[in-house]
C-alpha positions in Angstrom: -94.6 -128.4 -18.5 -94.6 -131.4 -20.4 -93.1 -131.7 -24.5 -96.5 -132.1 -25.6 -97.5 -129.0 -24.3 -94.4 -126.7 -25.2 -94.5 -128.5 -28.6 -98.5 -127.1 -28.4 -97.3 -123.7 -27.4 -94.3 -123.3 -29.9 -96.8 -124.1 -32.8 -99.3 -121.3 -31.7 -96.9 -119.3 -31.2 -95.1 -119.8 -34.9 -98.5 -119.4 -36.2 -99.0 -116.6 -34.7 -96.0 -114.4 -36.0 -95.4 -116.9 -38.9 -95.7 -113.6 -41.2 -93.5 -111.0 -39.0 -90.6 -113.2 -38.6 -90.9 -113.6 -42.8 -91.2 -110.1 -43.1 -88.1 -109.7 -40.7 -86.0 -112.1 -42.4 -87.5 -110.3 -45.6 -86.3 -107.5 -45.0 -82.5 -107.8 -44.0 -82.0 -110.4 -47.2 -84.5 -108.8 -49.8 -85.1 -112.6 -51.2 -88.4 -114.3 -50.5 -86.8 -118.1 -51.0 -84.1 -117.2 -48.5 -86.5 -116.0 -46.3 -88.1 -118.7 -46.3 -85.4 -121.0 -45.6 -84.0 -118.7 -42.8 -87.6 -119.2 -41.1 -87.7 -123.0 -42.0 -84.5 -123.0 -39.9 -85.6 -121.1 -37.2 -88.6 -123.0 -36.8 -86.0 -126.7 -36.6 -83.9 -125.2 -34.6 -86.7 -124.2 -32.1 -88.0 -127.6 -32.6 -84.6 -129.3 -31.3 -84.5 -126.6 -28.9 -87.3 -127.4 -27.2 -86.6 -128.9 -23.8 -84.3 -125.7 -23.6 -87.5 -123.6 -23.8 -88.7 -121.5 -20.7 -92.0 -122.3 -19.9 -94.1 -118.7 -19.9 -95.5 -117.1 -16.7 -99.3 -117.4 -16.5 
C-alpha cells in the first residue's frame, strides 16, 4: 500500500475514535488540555510512524 493510502486510512481511522482516545487519555489525567496534547502527540507520532504501519487485512 502506498503513503497516500495509509496516510488516507490513518486519518479515517483518527476520525473515527478521535473522541474515545480523548476520553481515554481523559480519563487517566483528569485534564482536558493535557488530553488534548497527549492525543496531538499520538496523532504525530502516528504520522512519523507511518511507513512502520501494517497495512489491514481486507
Amino acid at each position: 500500500m502506498n503513503n497516500k493510502k495509509l496516510e488516507n486510512l490513518l486519518v479515517q481511522c483518527i476520525t473515527d475514535y478521535k473522541e474515545n482516545v480523548y476520553r481515554l487519555a481523559y480519563s487517566y489525567v483528569k485534564n482536558s488540555e493535557d488530553a488534548l496534547d497527549i492525543v496531538q502527540d499520538s496523532i504525530h507520532k502516528a504520522f512519523l510512524s507511518l511507513e512502520k504501519l501494517k497495512t489491514p487485512n481486507p
